[in-house]
N, C-alpha and C positions, 0 to 999 in steps of 0.2 A: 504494500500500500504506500502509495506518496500523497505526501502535504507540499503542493508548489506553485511559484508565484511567477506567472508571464508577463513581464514588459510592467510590471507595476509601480506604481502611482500614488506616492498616501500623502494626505496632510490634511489641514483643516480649512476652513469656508474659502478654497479652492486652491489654496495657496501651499505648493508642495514642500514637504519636508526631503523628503523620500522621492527617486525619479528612476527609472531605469533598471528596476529590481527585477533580476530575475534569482531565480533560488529553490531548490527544489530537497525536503528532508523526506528519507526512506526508513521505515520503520527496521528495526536495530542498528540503527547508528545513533550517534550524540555528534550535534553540533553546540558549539560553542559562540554565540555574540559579545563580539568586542566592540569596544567606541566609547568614544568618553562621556561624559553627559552633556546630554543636551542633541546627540549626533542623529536621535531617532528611532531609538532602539524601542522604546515603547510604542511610538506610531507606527514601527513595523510590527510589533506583536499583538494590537489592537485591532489590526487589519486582518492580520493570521487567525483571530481567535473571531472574525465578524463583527466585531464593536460598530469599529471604524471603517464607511465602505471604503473603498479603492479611487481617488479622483480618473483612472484608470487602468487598465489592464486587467491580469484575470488572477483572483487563487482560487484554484483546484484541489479538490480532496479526494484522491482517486478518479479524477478525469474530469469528476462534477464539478462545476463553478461551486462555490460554497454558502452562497446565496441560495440556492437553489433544492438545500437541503434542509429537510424538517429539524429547528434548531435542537430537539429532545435526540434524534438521530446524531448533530453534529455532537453534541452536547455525549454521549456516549463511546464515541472516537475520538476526542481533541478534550486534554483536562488540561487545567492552568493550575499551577502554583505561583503566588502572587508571593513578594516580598517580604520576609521574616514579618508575621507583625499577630498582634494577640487578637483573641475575639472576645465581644462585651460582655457576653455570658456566659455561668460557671457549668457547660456543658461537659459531660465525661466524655476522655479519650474516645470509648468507643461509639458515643454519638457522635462526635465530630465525623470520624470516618464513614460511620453510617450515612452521613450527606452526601458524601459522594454515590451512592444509589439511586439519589432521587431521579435520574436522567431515565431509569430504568423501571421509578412506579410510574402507577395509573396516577393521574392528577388525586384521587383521595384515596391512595394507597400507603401503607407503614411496610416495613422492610421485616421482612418475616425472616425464617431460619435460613432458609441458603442466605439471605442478604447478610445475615450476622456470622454465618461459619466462613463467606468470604471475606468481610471487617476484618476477620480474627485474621485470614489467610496474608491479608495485604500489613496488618503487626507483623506479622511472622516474620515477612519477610523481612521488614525494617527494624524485625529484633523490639520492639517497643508490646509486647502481647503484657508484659509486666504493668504497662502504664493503664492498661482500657479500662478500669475502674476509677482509674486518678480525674482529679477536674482540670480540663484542661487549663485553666487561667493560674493555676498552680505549677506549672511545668517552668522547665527551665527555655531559654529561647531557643536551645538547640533539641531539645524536645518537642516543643512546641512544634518547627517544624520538621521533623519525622512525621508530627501527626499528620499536618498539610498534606505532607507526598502520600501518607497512604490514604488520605482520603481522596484523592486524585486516582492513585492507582486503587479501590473500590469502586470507579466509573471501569474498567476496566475499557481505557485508550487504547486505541492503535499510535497516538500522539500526544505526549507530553512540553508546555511551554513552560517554560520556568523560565522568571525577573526576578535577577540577582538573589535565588536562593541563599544562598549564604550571606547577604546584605544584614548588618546588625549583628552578626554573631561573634562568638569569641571563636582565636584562632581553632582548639582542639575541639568545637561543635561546627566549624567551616570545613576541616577535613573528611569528619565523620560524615556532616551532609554528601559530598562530592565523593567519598569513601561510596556509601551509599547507589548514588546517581549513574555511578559506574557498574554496581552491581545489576542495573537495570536494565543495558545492554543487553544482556543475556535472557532478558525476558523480551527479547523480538519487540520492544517498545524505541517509537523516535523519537528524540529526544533536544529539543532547540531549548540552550541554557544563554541568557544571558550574566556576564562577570564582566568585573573589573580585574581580574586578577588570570594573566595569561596560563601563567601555572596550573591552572586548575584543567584548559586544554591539555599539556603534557600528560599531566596527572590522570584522564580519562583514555587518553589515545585517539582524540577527537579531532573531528574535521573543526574547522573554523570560518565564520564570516564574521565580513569586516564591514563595521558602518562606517562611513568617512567622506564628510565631504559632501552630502546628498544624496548617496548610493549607495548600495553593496559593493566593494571595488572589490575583495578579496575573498575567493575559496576554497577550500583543499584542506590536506590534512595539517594537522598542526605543524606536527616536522619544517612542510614546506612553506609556509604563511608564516608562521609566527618566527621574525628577522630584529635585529637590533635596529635595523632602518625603518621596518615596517612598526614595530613601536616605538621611537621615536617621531615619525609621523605620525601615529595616531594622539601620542600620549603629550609629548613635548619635551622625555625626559629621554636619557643614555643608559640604556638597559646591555647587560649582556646576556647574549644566550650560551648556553656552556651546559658540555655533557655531564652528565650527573654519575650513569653509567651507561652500558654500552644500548639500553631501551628508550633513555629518557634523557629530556631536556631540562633546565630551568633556568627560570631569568634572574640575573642577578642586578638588580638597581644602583649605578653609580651615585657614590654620597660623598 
């Protein structure tokens, strides 16, 4: 299944941010969104997710424009994890996850037993099954978001969007997340993450695109894309890239 965007177009009361995009994510891969703020990383993932229409060109979700699809449908293949952040009520762990189902009831339908033994199934995976009686507003932030991802992965996507998952965390709850995110791979899910933080490409084995400038200019796998030049231009700063070992990359920030 692919999530992909022809010739496209985004911004707001007609005025683009975004122009020229083309880009197209395959379920079991992870891509990775670089660009510094402000560059339209959110106007592209608003677009991706139906928010925001296209001032033009086309996204496709397996062939179909994505307009064109019954949003409880869309809504069932494409989940979002939205930015580290809490919810206003003291719901338990395993309600929160359970929301992720709703794509899946009748409009006055409750989440019966398969809906709660796959709740438990999308814990498991994320190792957090300890927490589902906890309230979530009681969690810690890197808790907190474990719960998000399984409650995204209980919509049971073909597609996952993630903005700046690990945004707000401490460093040993930003590895476990991307520790995580990487483990997902392997469940034939695609995966378009945006970061500030290149490393976390290395760290996954991921493709990466690059916002800059107006456009996606950059994409491919990490290896190839992510240069001391090509951050530099994006960031403004002299990073170096240097082998770590003989699989893996990391940047090291000139101070």
């Amino acid at each position: 299944m692919k999530l992909e965007i022809q010739n496209g177009k985004f911004g707001y009361g007609g005025n683009a941010v975004l122009q020229d995009v083309n880009f197209e994510l395959n379920t079991g891969e992870i891509v990775c969104l670089l660009g510094k703020n402000g560059a339209g990383k959110t106007t592209l993932f608003k677009s991706m997710l139906g928010v925001l229409k296209p001032l033009s060109g086309s996204i496709l979700l397996n062939g179909k424009p994505i307009e064109h699809w019954n949003r409880q449908q869309f809504a069932r293949l494409v989940g979002y994890i939205p930015q580290a952040r809490s919810l206003p009520f003291p719901f338990t762990v395993m309600d929160v996850v359970l929301f992720g189902r709703t794509a899946h009831l009748s409009a006055f339908g409750s989440p019966g037993k398969r809906d709660r033994i796959l709740a438990g199934e999308c814990m498991d995976l994320l190792n957090i099954t300890h927490l589902q009686h906890r309230t979530f507003t009681h969690l810690s932030g890197g808790e907190q978001q474990l719960v998000i991802i399984a409650r995204a992965l209980a919509q049971q996507p073909a597609f996952l969007i993630m903005d700046e998952p690990t945004s707000s965390l401490d460093f040993g709850n930003q590895i476990n997340i991307i520790r995580q995110v990487n483990a997902l791979k392997n469940n034939a899910l695609g995966i378009m993450m945006a970061t500030h933080s290149p490393d976390h490409a290395f760290m996954c084995n991921a493709n990466v695109a690059v916002v800059h400038q107006g456009t996606l200019r950059k994409a491919g796998h990490a290896n190839d894309i992510i240069s001391e030049q090509v951050l530099k231009e994006i960031y403004g700063v002299d990073v170096k890239v240097r082998p770590l070992d003989d699989t893996r990359l990391v940047c090291v920030p000139e101070v």
